[in-house]
ZAMARGU-4260 file (C-alpha; in steps of 0.2 Angstrom, whole numbers, plus 5000, padded with zeros to 4 digits):
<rodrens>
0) 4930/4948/5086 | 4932/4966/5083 | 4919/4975/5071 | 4928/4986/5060 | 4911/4992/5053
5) 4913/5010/5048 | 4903/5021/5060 | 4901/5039/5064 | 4908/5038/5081 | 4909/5052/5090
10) 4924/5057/5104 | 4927/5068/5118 | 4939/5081/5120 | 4947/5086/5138 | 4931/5098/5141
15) 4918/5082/5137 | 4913/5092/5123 | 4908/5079/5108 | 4918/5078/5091 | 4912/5068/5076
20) 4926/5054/5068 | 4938/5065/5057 | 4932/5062/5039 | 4940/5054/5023 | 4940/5049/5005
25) 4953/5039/4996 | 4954/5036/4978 | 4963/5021/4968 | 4954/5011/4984 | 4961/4992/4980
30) 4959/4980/4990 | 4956/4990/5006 | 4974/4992/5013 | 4973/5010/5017 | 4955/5011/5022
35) 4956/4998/5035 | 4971/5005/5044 | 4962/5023/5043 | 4948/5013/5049 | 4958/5006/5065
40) 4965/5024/5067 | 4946/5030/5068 | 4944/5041/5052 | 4927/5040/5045 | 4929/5035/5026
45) 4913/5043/5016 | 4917/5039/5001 | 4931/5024/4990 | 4933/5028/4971 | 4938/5011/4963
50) 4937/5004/4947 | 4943/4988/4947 | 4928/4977/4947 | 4935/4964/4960 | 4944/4978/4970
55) 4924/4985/4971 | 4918/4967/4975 | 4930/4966/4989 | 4928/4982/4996 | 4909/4978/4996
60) 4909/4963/5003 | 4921/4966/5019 | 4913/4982/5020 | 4894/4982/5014 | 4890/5001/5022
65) 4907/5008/5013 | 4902/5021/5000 | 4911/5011/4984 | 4911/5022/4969 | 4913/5012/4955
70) 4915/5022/4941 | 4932/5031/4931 | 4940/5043/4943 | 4942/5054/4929 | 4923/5057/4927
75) 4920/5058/4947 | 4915/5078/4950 | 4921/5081/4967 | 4913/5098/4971 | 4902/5099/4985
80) 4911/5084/4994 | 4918/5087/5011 | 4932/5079/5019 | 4946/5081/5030 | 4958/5070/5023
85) 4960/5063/5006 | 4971/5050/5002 | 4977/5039/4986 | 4991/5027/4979 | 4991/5035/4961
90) 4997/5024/4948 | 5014/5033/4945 | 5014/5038/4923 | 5029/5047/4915 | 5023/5065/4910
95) 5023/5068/4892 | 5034/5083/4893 | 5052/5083/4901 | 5053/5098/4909 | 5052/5101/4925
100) 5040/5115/4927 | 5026/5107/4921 | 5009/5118/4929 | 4993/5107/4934 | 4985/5108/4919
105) 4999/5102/4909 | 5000/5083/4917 | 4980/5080/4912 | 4976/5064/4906 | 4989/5055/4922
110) 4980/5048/4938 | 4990/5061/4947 | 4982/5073/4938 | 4966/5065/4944 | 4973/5064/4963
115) 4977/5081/4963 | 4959/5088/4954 | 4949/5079/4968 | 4961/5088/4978 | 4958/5104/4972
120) 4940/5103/4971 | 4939/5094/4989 | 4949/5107/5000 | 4953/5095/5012 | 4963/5100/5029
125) 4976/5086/5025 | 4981/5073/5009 | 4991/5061/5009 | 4998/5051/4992 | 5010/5035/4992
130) 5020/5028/4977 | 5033/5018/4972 | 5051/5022/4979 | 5058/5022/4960 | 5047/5039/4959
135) 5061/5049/4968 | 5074/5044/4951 | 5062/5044/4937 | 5067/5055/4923 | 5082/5060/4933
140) 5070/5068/4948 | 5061/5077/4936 | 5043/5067/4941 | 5046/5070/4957 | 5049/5088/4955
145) 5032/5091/4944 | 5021/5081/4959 | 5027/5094/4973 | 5026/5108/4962 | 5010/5105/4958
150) 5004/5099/4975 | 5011/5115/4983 | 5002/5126/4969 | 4986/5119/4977 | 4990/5130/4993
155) 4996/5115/5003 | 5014/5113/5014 | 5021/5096/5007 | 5031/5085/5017 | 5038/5068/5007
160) 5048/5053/5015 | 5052/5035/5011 | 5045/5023/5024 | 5048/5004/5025 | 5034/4995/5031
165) 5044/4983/5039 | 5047/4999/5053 | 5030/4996/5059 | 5026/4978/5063 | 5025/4973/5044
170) 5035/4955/5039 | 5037/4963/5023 | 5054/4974/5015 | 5042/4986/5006 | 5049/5007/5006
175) 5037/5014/4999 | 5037/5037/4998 | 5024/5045/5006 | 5018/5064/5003 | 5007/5073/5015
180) 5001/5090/5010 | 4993/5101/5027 | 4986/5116/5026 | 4987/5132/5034 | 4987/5130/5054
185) 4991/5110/5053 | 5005/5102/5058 | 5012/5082/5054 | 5024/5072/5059 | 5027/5054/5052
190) 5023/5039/5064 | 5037/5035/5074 | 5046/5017/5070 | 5042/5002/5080 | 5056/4992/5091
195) 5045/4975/5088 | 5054/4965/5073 | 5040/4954/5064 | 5047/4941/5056 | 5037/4929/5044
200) 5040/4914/5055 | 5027/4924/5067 | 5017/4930/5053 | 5014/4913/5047 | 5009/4906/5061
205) 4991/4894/5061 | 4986/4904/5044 | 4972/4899/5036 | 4972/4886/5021 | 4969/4892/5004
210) 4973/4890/4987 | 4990/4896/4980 | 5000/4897/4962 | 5010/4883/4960 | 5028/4880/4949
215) 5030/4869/4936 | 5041/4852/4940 | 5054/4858/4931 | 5056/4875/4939 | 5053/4866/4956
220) 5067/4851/4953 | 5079/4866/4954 | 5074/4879/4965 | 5070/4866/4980 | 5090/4866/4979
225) 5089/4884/4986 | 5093/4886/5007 | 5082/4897/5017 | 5086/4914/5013 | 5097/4910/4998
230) 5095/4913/4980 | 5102/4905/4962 | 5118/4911/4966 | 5119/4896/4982 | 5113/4882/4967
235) 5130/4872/4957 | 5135/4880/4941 | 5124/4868/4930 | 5107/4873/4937 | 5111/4894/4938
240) 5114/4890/4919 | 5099/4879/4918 | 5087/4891/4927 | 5094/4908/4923 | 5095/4904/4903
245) 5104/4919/4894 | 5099/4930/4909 | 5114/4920/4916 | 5126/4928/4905 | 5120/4948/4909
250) 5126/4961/4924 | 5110/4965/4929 | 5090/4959/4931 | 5096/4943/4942 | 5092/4949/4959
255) 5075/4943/4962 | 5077/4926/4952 | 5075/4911/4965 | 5076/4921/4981 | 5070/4908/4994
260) 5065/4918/5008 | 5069/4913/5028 | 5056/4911/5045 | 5069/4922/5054 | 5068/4937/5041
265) 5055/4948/5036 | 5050/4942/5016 | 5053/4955/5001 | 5043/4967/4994 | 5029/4955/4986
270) 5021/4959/4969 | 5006/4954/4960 | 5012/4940/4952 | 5020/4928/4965 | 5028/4914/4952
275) 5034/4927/4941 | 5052/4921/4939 | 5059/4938/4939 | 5055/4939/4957 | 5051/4923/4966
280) 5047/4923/4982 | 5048/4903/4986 | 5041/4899/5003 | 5053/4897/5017 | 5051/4877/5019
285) 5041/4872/5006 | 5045/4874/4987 | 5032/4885/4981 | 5026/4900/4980 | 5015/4910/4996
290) 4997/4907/4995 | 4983/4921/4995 | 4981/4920/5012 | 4999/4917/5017 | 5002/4933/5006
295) 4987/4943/5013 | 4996/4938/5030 | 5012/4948/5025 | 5003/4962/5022 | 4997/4962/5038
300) 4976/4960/5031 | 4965/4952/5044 | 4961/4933/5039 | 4943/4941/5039 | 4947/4950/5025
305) 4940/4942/5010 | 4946/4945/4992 | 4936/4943/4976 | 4939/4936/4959 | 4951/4922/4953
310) 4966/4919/4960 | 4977/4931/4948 | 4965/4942/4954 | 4967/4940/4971 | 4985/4939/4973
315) 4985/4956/4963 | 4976/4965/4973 | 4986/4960/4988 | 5001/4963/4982 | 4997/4981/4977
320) 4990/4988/4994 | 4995/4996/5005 | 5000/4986/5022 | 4985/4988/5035 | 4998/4991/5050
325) 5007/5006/5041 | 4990/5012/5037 | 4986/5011/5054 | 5003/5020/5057 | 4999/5032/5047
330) 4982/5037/5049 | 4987/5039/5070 | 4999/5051/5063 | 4985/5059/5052 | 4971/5058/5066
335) 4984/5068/5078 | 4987/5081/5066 | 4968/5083/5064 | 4964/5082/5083 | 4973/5096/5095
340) 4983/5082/5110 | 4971/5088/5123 | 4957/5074/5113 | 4956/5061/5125 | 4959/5046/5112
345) 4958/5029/5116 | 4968/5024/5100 | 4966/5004/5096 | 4982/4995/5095 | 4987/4988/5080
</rodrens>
């Protein structure tokens, strides 16, 4: 079994001169998704500002020696703190103003305010930030717009792209954008996609037991009508009407609704809520929904990896990290950037 126990290791370079672990801090930690994968690509993460309670629990407990901050990241003074890389998933907020040339100052009281404070008062060598997809069209691109002005205020050279974690050895359909900010002297590429498909029928494979959200009868009588990799529109006419209610009547809002999803595929995206009936994601066999560690699975976690709290709790946080393999991709990516290609590396396969 590998220990993933964050240690200051150190590395040789092609003149056996000795170099410390690039550093890291990541803020809006979760569950662990990034951390882990920067973990695998040997960053050395000094410090996780969290503050959900049983995001902190399970930091904690996979990772005893992490430094866990609990605390509002709005009250975490970052002065003084080194790092070469921060990182952060911020919670993505409409701005209160609609203009477009919004200064730092002016998006306060946001958590990418707070993400690019601790970058300011940080100075690290690289950032990187990941959101939602539906960031590039909010308030016509205007959001967008605000985050790289604002990020290349703070001296950096931005570089943004949508990734889909299913180009990296994820089961999952999950595009997600990705800014990386380098400084002066630094140069990034993004990881290169992987040939090797991952479908959930491999993902699946022995998984551990453990408890999952079930459907009611009802909702189960019908949606056990639905094929692998099919959806309400492949149930008769009687149960769409039955299951859909007045939603079957609309033009829009039906997409996710009873979507079955196939062995031979890679799943959807998966939320924090897998019985919501907006976007069910029913097992490929069996009529249910995944379980915690059928979900933590598709996210590409090790089964190692506990999570703490109730069962909301845990599906929540699984279904908001960020997939340990395109971490992993990621944080190659960052380590190279950070590390001139004469470092003698023996990088750990994902």
């Amino acid at each position: 079994m590998i220990d993933h126990t964050s240690k200051n290791v150190k590395r040789a370079n092609s003149n056996n001169q000795s170099l410390e672990d690039p550093t890291a801090v990541e803020l809006f930690a979760g569950a662990g998704g990034m951390a882990l994968g920067l973990e695998k690509a040997h960053f050395d993460t000094k410090m996780l500002v969290e503050y959900d309670k049983n995001c902190v629990l399970t930091l904690k407990r996979n990772r005893p020696k992490w430094n866990v901050v609990y605390y509002d990241i709005s009250k975490v003074k970052f002065k003084g703190i080194k790092a070469d890389l921060v990182t952060g998933g911020f919670p993505c907020q409409p701005f209160s103003h609609a203009g477009h040339k919004l200064g730092f100052e002016d998006v306060r009281g946001t958590m990418f305010y707070e993400f690019a404070r601790a970058v300011k008062e940080i100075k690290p060598k690289i950032f990187l930030a990941e959101n939602v997809e539906a960031i590039i069209r909010n308030n016509n691109g205007k959001t967008l717009q605000v985050i790289l002005n604002i990020l290349e205020s703070l001296g950096y050279n931005i570089q943004y792209k949508v990734l889909n974690a299913f180009d990296y050895k994820v089961p999952q359909k999950r595009r997600r954008i990705i800014f990386v900010g380098t400084s002066k002297g630094i140069k990034f590429q993004f990881p290169k996609t992987s040939k090797e498909i991952v479908k959930l029928r491999h993902a699946l494979q022995d998984v551990p037991k453990s408890e999952g959200t079930q459907y009611s009868e009802s909702r189960k009588k019908i949606l056990r009508y639905v094929p692998a990799g099919g959806s309400w529109v492949d149930l008769p006419i009687k149960l769409q009407k039955e299951y859909l209610g007045k939603s079957y009547y609309s033009t829009g809002g039906r997409r996710g609704m009873a979507r079955r999803m196939s062995f031979d595929e890679p799943c959807l995206t998966l939320t924090c809520s897998p019985a919501q009936k907006m976007t069910d994601r029913i097992h490929p066999k069996e009529t249910r929904p995944f379980t915690v560690r059928e979900y933590a699975r598709i996210q590409t976690f090790p089964d190692s990896w506990k999570f703490e709290g109730g069962m909301t709790s845990q599906y929540k946080q699984i279904g908001n990290a960020v997939p340990v393999r395109l971490a992993t991709a990621l944080g190659k990516s960052l380590y190279n950037s950070l590390r001139k290609p004469e470092l003698v590396v023996n990088m750990q396969q994902t």
